[in-house]
N, C-alpha and C positions, 0 to 999 in steps of 0.2 A: 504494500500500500504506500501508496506516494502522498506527502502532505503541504501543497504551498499555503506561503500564510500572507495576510494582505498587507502592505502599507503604502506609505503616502510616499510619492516623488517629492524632495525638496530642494533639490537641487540638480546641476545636471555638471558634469565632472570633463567629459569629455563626448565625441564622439557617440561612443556604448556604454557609457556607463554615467549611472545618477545615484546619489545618493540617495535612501529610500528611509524612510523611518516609521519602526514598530515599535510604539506607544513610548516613544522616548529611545530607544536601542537607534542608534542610525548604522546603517552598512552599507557599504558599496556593491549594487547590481549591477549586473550585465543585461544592457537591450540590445541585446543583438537576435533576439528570437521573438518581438518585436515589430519586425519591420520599419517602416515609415513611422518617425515620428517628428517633433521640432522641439521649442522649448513650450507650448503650448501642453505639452507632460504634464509640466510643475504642476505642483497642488493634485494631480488625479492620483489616484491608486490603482495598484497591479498586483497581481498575485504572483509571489516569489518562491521559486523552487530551486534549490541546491546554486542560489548566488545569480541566478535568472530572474528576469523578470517574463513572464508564461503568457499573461494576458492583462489587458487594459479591465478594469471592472467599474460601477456605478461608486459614487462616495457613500452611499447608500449601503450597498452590498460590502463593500469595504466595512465598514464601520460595521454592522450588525455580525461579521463574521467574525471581524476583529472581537466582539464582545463575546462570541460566542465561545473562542477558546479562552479567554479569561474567568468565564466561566467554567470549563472544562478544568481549566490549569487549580481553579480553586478545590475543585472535590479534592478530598484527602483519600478514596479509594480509586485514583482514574481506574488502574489495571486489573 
């Protein structure tokens, strides 16, 4: 099972790569899988898997997923 998790573009670094930020943690992604994009990114959210950025999603969707594993991450039985 594969798990991307959302966050927010906040920057944009070079080329392929933006800085991306989950809930305060910021990292360096790669859009090169992606496609087309410009600086028109900033502020949207994507779904990030193994240092990727996978897919563009809604601020909407971002955010309720984002909640959703904060939730998850809270149970003291995830496993």
């Amino acid at each position: 099972m594969c798990i991307a998790i959302p966050g927010k573009v906040t920057s944009l670094l070079d080329e392929s790569t933006a800085v991306v930020d989950f809930g305060g943690v910021q990292k360096n992604v790669k859009l090169d899988l992606l496609g087309d994009y410009d600086s028109s990114i900033l502020g949207q959210y994507v779904l990030v898997h193994v240092g990727y950025a996978i897919s563009l999603i809604s601020e909407e969707e971002g955010k309720e997923t984002a909640e959703l594993f904060e939730q998850l991450l809270g149970e003291e039985d995830v496993c």
